[in-house]
N, CA and C atoms of all chains as a GROMACS GRO file, in nm:
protein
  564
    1UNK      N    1  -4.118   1.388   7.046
    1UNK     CA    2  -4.181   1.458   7.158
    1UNK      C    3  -4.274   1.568   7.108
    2UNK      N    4  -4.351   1.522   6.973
    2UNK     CA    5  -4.405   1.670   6.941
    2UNK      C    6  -4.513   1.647   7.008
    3UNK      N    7  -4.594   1.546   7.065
    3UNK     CA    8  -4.709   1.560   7.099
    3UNK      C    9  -4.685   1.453   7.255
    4UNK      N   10  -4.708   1.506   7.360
    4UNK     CA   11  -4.710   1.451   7.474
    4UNK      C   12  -4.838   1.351   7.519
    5UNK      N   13  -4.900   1.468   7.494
    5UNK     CA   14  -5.088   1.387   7.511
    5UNK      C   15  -5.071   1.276   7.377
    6UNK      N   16  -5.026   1.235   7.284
    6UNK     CA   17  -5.015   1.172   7.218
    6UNK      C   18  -4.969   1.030   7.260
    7UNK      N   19  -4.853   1.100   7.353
    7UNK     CA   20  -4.754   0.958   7.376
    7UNK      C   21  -4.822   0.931   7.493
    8UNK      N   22  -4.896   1.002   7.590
    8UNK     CA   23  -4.956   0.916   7.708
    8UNK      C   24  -5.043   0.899   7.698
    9UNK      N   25  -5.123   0.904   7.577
    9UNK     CA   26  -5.247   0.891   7.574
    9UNK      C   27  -5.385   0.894   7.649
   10UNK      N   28  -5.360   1.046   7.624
   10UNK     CA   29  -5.433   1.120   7.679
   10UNK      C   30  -5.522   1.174   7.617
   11UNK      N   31  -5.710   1.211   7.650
   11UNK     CA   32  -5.757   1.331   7.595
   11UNK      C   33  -5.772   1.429   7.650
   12UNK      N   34  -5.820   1.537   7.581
   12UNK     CA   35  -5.794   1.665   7.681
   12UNK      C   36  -5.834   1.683   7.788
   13UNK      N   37  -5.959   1.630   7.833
   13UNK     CA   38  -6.033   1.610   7.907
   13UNK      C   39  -5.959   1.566   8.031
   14UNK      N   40  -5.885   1.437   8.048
   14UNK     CA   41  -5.831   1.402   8.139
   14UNK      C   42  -5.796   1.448   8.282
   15UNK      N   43  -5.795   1.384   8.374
   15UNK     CA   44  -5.807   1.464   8.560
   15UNK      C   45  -5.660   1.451   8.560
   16UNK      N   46  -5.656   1.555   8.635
   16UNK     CA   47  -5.499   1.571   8.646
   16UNK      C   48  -5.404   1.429   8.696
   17UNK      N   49  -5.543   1.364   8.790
   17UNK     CA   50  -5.450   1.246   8.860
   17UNK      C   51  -5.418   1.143   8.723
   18UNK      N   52  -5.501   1.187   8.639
   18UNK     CA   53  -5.455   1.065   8.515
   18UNK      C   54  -5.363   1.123   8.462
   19UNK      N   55  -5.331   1.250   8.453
   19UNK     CA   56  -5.240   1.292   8.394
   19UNK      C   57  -5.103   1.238   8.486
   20UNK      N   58  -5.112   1.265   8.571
   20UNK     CA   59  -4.981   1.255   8.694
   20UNK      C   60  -5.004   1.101   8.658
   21UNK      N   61  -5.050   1.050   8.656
   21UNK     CA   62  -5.046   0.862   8.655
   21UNK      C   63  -5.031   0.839   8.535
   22UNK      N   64  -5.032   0.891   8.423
   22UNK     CA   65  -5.000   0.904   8.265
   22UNK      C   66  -4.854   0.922   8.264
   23UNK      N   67  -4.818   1.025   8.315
   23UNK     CA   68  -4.669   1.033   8.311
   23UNK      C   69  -4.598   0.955   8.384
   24UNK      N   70  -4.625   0.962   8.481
   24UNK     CA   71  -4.550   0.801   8.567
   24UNK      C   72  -4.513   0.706   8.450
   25UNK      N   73  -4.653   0.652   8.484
   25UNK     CA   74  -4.650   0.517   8.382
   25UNK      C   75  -4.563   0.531   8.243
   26UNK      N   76  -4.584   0.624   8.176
   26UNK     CA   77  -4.460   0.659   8.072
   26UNK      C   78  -4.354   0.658   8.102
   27UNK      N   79  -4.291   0.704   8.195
   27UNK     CA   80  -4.156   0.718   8.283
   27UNK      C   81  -4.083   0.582   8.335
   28UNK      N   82  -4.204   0.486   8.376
   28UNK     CA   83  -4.153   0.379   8.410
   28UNK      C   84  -4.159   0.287   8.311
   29UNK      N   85  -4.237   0.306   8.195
   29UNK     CA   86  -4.245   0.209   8.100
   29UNK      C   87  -4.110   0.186   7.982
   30UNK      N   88  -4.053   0.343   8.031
   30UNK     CA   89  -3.943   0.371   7.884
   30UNK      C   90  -3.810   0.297   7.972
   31UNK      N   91  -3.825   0.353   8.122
   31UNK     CA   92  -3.687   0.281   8.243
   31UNK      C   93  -3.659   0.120   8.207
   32UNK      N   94  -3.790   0.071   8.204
   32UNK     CA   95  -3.801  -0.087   8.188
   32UNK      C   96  -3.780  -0.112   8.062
   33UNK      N   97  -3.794  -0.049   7.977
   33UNK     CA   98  -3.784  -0.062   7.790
   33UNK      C   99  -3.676  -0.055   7.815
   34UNK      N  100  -3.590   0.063   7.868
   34UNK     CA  101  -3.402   0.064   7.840
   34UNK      C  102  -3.335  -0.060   7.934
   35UNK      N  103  -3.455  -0.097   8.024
   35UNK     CA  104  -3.308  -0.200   8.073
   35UNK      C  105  -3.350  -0.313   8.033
   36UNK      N  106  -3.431  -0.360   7.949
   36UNK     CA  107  -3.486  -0.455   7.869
   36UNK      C  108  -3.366  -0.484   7.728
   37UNK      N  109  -3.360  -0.350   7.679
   37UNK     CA  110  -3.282  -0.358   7.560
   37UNK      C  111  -3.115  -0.345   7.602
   38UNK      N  112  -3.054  -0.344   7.714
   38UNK     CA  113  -2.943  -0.346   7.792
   38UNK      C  114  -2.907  -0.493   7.788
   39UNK      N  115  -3.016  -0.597   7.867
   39UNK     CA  116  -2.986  -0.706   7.842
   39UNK      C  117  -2.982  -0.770   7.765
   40UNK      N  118  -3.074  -0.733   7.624
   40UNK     CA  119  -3.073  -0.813   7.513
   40UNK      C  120  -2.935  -0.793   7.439
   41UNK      N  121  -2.911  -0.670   7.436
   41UNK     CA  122  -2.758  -0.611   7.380
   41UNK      C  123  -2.683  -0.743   7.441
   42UNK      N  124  -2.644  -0.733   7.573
   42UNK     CA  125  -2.537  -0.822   7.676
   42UNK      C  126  -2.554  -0.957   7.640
   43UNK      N  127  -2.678  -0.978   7.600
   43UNK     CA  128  -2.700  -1.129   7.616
   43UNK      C  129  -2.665  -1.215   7.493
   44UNK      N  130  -2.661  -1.067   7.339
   44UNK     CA  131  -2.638  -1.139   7.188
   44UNK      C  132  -2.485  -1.136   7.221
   45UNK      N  133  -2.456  -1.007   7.271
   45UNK     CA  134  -2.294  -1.053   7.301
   45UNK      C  135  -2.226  -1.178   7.372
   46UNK      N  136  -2.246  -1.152   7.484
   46UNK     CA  137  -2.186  -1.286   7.546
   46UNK      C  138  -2.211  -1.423   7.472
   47UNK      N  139  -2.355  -1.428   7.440
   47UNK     CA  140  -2.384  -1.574   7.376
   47UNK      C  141  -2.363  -1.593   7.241
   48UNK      N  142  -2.316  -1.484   7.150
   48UNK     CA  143  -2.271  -1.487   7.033
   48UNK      C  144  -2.108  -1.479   7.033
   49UNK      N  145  -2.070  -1.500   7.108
   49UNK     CA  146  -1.939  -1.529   7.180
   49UNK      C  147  -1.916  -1.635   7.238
   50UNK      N  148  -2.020  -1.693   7.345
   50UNK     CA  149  -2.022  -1.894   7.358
   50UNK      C  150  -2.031  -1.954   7.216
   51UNK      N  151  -2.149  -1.898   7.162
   51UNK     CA  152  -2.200  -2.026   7.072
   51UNK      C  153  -2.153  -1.993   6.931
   52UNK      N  154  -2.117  -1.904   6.904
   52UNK     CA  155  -2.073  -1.936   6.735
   52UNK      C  156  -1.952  -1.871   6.718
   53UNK      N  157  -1.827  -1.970   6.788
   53UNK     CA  158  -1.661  -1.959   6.787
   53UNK      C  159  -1.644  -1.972   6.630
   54UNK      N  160  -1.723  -2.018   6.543
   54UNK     CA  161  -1.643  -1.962   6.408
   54UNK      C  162  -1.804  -1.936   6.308
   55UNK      N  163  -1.825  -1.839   6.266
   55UNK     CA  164  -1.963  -1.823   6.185
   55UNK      C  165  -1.964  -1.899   6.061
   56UNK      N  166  -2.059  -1.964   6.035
   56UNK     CA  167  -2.080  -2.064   5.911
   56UNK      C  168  -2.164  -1.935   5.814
   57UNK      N  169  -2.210  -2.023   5.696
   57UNK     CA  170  -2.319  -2.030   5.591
   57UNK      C  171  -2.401  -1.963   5.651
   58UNK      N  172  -2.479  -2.076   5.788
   58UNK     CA  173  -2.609  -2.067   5.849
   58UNK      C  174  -2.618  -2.056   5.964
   59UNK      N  175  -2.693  -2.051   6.077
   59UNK     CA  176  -2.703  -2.079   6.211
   59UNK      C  177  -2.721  -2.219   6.197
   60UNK      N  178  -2.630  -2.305   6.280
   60UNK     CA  179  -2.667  -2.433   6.303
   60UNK      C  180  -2.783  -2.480   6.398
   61UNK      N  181  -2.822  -2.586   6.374
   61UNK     CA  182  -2.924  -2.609   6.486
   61UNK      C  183  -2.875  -2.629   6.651
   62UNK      N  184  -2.751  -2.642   6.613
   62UNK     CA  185  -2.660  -2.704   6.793
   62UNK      C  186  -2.614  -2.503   6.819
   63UNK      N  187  -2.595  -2.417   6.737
   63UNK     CA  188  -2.566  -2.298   6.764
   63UNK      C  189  -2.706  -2.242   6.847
   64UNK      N  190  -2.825  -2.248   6.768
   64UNK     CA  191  -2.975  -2.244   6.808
   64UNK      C  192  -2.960  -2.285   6.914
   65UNK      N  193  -2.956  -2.358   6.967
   65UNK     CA  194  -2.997  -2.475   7.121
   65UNK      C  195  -2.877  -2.367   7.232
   66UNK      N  196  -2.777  -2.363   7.201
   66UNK     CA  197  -2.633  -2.299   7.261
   66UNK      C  198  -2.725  -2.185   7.296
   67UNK      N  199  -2.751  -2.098   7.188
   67UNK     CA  200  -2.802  -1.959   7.208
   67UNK      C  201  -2.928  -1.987   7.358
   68UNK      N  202  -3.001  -2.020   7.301
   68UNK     CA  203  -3.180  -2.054   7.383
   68UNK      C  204  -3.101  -2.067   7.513
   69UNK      N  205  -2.996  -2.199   7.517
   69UNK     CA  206  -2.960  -2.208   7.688
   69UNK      C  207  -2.877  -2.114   7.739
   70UNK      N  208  -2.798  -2.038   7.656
   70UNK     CA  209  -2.732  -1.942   7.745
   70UNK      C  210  -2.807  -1.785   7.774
   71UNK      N  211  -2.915  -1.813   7.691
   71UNK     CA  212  -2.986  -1.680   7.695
   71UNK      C  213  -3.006  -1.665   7.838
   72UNK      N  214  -3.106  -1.830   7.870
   72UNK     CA  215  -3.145  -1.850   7.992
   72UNK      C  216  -3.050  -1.826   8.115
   73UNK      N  217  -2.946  -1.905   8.054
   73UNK     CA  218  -2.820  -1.875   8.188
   73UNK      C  219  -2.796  -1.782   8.213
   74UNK      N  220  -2.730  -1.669   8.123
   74UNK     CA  221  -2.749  -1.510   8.160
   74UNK      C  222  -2.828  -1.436   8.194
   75UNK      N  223  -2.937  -1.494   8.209
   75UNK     CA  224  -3.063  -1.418   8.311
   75UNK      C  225  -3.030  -1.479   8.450
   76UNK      N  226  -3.002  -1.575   8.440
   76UNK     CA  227  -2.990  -1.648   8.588
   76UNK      C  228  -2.866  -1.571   8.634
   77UNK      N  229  -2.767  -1.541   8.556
   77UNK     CA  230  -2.612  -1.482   8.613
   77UNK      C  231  -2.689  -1.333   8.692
   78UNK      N  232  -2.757  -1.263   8.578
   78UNK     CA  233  -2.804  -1.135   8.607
   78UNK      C  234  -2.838  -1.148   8.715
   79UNK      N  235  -2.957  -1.233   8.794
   79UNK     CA  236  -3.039  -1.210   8.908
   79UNK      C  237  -2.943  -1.247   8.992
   80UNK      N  238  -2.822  -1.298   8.963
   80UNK     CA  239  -2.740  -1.412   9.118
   80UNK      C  240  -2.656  -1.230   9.111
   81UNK      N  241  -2.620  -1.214   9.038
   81UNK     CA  242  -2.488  -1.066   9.040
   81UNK      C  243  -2.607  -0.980   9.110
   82UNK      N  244  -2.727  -0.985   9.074
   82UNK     CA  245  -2.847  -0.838   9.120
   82UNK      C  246  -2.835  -0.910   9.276
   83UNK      N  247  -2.864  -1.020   9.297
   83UNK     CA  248  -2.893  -1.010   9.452
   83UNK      C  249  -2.776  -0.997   9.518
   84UNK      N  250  -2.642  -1.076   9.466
   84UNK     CA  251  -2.527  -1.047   9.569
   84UNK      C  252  -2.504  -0.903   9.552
   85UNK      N  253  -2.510  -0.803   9.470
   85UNK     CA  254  -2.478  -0.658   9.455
   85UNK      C  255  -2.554  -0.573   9.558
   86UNK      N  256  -2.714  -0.627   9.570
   86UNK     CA  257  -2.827  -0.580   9.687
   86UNK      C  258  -2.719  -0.600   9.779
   87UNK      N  259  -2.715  -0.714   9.827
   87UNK     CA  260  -2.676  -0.814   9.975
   87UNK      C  261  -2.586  -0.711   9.999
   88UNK      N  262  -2.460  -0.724   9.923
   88UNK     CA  263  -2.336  -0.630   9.943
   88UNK      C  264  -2.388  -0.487  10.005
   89UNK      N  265  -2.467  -0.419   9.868
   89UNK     CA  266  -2.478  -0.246   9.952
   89UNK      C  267  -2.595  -0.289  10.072
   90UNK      N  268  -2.649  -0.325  10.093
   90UNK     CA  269  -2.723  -0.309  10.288
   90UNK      C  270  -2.651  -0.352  10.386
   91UNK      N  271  -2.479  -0.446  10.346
   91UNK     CA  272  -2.409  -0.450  10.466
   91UNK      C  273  -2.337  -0.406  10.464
   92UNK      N  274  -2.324  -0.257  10.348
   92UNK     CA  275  -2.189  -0.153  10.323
   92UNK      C  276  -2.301  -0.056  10.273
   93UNK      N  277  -2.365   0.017  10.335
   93UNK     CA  278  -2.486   0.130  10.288
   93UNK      C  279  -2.323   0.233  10.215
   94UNK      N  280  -2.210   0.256  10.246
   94UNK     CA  281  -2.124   0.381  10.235
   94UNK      C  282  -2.037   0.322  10.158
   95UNK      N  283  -2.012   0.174  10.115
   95UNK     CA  284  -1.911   0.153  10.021
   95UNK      C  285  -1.950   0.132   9.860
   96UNK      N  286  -2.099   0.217   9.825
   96UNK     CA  287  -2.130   0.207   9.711
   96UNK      C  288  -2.186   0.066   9.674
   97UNK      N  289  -6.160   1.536   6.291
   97UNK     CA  290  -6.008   1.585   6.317
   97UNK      C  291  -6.016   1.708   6.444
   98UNK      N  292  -6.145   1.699   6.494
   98UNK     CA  293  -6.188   1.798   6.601
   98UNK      C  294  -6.111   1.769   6.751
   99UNK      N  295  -6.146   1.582   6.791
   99UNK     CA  296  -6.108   1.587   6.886
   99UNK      C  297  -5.915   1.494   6.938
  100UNK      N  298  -5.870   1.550   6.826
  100UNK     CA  299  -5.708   1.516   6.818
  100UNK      C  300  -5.655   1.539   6.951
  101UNK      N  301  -5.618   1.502   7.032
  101UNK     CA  302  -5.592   1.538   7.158
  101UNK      C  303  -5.451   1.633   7.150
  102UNK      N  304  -5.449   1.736   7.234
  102UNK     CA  305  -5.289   1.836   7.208
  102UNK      C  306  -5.208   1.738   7.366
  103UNK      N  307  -5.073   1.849   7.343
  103UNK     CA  308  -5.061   1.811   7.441
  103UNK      C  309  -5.093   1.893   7.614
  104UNK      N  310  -5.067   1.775   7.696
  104UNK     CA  311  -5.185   1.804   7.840
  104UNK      C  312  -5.137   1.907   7.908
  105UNK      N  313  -5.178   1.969   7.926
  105UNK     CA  314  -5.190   2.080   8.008
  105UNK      C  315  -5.116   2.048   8.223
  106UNK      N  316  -5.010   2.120   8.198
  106UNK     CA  317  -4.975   2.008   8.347
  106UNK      C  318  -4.943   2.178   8.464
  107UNK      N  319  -4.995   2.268   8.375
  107UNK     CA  320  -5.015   2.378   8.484
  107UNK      C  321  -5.071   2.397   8.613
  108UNK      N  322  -5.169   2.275   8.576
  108UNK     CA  323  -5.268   2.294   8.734
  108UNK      C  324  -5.209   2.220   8.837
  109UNK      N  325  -5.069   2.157   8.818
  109UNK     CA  326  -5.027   2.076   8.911
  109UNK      C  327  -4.978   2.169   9.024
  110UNK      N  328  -5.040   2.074   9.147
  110UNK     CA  329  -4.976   2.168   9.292
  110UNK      C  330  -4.845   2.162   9.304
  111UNK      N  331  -4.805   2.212   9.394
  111UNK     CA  332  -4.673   2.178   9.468
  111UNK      C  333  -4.627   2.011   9.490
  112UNK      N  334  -4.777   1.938   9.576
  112UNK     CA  335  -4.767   1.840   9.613
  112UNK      C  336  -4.705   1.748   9.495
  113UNK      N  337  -4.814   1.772   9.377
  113UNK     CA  338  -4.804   1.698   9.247
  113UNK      C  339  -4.637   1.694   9.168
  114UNK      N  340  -4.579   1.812   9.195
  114UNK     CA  341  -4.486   1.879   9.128
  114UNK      C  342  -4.358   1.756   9.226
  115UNK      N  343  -4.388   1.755   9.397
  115UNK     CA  344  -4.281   1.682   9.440
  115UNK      C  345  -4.297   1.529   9.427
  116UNK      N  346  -4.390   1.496   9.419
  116UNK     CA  347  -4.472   1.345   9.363
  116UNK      C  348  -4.361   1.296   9.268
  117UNK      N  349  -4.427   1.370   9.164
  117UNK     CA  350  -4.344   1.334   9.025
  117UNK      C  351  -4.148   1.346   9.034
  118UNK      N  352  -4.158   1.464   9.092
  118UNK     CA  353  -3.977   1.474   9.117
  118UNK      C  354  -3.930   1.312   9.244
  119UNK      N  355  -3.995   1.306   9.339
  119UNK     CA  356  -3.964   1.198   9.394
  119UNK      C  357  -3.951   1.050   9.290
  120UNK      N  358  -4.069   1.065   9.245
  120UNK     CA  359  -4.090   0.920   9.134
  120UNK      C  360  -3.988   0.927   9.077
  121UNK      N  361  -3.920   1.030   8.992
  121UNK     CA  362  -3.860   1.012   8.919
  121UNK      C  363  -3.718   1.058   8.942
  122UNK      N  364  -3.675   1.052   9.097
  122UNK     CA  365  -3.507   1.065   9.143
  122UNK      C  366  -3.545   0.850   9.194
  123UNK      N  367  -3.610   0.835   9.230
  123UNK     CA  368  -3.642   0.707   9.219
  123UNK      C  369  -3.606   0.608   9.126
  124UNK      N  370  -3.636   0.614   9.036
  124UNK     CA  371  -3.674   0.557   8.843
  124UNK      C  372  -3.514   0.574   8.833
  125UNK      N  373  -3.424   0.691   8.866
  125UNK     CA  374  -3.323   0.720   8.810
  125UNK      C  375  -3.236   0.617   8.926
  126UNK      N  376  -3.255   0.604   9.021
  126UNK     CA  377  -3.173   0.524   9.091
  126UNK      C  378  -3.149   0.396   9.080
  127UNK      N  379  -3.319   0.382   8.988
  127UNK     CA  380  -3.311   0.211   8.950
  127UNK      C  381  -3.256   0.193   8.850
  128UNK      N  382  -3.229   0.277   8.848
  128UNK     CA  383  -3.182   0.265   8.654
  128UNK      C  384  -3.014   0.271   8.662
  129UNK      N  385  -2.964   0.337   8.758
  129UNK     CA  386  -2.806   0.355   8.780
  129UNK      C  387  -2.819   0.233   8.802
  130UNK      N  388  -2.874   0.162   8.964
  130UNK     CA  389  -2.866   0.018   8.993
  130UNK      C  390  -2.876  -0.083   8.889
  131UNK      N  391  -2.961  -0.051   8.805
  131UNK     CA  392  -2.932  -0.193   8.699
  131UNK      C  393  -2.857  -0.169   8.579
  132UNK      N  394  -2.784  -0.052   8.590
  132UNK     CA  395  -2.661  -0.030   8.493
  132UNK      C  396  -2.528  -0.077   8.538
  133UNK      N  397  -2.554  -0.021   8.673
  133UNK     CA  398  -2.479  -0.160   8.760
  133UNK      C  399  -2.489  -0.307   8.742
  134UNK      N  400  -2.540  -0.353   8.791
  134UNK     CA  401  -2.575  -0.460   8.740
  134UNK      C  402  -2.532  -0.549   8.639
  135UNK      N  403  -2.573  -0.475   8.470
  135UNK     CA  404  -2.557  -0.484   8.372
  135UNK      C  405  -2.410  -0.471   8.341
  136UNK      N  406  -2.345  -0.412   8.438
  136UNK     CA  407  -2.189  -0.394   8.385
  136UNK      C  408  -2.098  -0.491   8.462
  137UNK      N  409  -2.186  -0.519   8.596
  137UNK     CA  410  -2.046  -0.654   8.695
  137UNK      C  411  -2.109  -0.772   8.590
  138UNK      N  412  -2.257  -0.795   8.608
  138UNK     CA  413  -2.296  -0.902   8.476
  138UNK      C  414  -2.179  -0.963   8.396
  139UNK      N  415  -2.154  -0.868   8.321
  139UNK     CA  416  -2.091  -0.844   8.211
  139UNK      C  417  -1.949  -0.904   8.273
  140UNK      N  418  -1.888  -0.803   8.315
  140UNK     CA  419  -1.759  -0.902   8.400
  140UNK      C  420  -1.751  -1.009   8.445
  141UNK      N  421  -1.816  -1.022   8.554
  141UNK     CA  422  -1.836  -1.150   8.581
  141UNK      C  423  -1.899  -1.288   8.526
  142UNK      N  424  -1.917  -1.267   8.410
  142UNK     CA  425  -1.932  -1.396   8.316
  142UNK      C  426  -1.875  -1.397   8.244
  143UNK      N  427  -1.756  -1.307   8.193
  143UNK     CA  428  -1.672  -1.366   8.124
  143UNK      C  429  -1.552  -1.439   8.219
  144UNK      N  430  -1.564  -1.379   8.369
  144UNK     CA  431  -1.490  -1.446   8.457
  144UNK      C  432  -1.511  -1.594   8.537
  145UNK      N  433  -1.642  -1.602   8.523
  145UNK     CA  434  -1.698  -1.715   8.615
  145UNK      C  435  -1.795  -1.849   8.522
  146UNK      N  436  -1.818  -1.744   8.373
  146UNK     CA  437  -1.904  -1.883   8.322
  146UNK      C  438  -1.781  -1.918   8.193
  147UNK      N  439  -1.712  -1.954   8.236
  147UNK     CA  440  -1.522  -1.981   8.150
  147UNK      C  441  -1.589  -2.152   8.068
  148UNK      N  442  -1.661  -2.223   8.043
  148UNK     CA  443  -1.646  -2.336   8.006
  148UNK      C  444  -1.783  -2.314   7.865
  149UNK      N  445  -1.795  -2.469   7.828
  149UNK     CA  446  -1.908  -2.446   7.704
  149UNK      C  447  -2.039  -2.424   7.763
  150UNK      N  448  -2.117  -2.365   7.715
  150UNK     CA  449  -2.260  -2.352   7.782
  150UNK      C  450  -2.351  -2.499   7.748
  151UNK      N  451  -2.368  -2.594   7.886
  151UNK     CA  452  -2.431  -2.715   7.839
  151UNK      C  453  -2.564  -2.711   7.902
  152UNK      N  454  -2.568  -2.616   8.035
  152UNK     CA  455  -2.718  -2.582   8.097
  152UNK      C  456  -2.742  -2.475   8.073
  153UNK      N  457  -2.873  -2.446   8.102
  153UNK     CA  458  -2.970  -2.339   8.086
  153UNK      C  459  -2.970  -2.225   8.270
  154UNK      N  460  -2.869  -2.352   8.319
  154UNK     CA  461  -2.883  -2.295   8.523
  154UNK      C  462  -2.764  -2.292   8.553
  155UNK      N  463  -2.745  -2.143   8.665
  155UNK     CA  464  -2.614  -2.142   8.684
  155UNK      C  465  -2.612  -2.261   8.813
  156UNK      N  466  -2.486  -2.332   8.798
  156UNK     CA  467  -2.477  -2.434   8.935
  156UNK      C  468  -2.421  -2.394   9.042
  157UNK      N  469  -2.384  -2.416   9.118
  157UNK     CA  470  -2.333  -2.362   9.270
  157UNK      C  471  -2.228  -2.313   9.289
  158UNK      N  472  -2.113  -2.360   9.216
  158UNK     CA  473  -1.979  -2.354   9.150
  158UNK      C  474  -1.966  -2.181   9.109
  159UNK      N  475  -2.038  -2.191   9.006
  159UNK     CA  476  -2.085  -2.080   8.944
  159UNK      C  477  -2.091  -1.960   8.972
  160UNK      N  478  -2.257  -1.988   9.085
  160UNK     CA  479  -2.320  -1.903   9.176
  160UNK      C  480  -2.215  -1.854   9.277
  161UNK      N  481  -2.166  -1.910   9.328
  161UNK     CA  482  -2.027  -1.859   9.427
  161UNK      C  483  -1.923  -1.793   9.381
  162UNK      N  484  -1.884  -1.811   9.280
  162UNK     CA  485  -1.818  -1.731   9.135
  162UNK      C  486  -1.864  -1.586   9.090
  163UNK      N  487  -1.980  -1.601   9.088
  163UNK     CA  488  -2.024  -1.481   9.053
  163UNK      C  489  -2.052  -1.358   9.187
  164UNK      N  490  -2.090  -1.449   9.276
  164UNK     CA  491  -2.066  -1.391   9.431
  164UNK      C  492  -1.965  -1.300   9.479
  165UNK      N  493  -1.858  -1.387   9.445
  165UNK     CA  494  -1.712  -1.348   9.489
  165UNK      C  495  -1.707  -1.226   9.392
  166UNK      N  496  -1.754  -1.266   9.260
  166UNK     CA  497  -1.641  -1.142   9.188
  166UNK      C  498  -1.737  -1.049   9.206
  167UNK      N  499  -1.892  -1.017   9.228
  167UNK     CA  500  -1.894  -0.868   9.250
  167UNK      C  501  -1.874  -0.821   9.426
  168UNK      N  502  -1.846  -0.918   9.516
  168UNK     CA  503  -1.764  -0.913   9.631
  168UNK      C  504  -1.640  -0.804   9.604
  169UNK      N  505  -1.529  -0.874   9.548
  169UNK     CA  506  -1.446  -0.815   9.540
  169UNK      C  507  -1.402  -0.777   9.421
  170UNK      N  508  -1.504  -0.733   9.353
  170UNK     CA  509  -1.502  -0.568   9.220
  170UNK      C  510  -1.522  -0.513   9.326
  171UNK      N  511  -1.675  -0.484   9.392
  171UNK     CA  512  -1.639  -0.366   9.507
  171UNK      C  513  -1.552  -0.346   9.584
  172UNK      N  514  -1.436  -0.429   9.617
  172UNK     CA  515  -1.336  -0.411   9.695
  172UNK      C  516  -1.236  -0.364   9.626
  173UNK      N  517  -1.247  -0.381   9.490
  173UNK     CA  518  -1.114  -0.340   9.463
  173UNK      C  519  -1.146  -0.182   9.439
  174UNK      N  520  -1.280  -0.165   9.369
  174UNK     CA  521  -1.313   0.009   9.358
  174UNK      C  522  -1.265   0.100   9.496
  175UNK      N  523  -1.300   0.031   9.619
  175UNK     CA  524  -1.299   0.107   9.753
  175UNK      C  525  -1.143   0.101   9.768
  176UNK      N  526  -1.051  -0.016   9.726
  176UNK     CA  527  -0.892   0.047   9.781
  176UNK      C  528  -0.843   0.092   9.655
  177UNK      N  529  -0.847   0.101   9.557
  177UNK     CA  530  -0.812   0.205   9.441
  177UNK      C  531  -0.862   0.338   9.480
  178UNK      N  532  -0.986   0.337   9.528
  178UNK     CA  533  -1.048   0.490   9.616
  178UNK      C  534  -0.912   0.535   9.684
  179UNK      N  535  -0.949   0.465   9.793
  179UNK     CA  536  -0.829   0.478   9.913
  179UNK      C  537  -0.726   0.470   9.861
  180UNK      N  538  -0.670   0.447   9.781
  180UNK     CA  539  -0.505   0.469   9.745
  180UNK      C  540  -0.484   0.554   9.621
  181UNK      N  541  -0.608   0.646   9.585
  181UNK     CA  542  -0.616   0.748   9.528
  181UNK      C  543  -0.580   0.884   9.600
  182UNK      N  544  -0.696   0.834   9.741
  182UNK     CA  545  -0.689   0.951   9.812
  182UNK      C  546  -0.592   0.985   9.913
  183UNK      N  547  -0.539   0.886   9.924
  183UNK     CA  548  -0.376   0.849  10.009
  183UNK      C  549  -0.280   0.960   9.873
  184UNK      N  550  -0.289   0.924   9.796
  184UNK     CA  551  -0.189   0.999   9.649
  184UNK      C  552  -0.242   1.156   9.698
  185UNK      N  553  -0.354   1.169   9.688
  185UNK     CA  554  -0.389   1.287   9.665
  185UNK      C  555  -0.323   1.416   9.701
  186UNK      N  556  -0.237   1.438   9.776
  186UNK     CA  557  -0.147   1.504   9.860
  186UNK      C  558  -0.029   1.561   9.763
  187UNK      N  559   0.006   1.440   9.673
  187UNK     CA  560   0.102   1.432   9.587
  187UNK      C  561   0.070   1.431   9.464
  188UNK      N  562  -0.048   1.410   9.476
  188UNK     CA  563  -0.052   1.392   9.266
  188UNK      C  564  -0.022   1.543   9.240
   0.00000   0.00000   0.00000
C-alpha cells in the first residue's frame, strides 16, 4: 500500500470522478479476486479428495479427466447451493 | 522520473462522494459475507450430496435436490440451535 495512485492507476492529474471510479473498481476487483481464490482453494480440495484416493509417481491421465470434470461439477454445486441459499433468504428475509 | 504519479489526493471529496463510496463498499462487504456463505454450505453439502465417483461434469436432479435440501435445512438447524440457545439462556 505504499503507493495508492500506483495501484489504481492513476495520474495526478486525474478528476475526482476517476478517482472515485478508480477506487471502486479496485475494491471490486480485489472482492472478486478473493472469492475467485476461495473457490479454487474448495475446488483442489474436494477434487483432490474425489480423484486421487491414493497419490502415485505421477498424475494419471484418468486422475486429469476426474479433476477437469469435477472442477466443472463444483461450479455447478456452487451456483445450485448460491441460488437455493438466495431462494431461502427472500422467503425468510429474518432467518438469515 | 518527473511524472511518477504519488498517491491521489481524495481530499476534495464531498460529503456526497464520501457516502457513495461508504455505500459501495457496506455493499462489496455483503457480497462477500454472502459468498463466504456460500463457499462454506458448498463445502458441506458436497461432501453430503455428491457421495459417489465423479463420472459427469453436471450435477443431475438427484443431486440438485440434495443440495437443495441440505442448505434448506443447515438453515434450519442454525435457527433451532438459535432457539434452544435462547430458551437456555435463563439458565446457562
Amino acid at each position: 500500500m505504499d503507493n495508492v495512485g500506483n495501484m489504481l492507476g492513476l495520474s495526478n492529474n486525474a478528476t475526482k470522478e476517476e478517482r472515485k471510479q478508480a477506487l471502486m473498481s479496485t475494491i471490486a476487483q480485489q472482492s472478486n479476486f478473493e472469492n475467485a481464490r476461495t473457490l479454487i482453494e474448495k475446488i483442489n480440495e474436494k477434487c483432490f479428495e474425489k480423484c486421487i484416493p491414493k497419490p502415485g509417481s505421477s498424475l494419471s491421465s484418468g486422475e486429469s479427466t476426474c479433476l477437469t470434470t469435477c472442477m466443472q461439477k463444483y461450479m455447478q454445486a456452487w451456483n445450485a447451493v448460491s441460488q437455493a441459499y438466495i431462494y431461502r433468504i427472500k422467503s425468510d428475509p429474518r432467518g438469515n | 522520473m518527473d511524472n511518477q504519479p504519488s498517491t491521489p489526493d481524495f481530499s476534495d471529496f464531498s460529503d456526497k462522494d464520501k457516502k457513495d463510496l461508504q455505500s459501495f463498499i457496506e455493499n462489496e462487504q455483503q457480497k462477500a459475507k454472502f459468498q463466504a456463505n456460500v463457499h462454506n454450505l458448498t463445502d458441506l453439502c458436497w461432501t453430503k450430496c455428491i457421495t459417489g465417483k465423479i463420472t459427469s461434469a453436471t450435477v443431475d436432479r438427484y443431486e440438485n435436490s440434495c443440495l437443495e435440501n441440505c442448505v434448506n435445512r443447515f438453515i434450519d438447524s442454525q435457527k433451532t440451535i438459535v432457539r434452544q440457545l435462547d430458551a437456555m439462556g435463563g439458565r446457562a
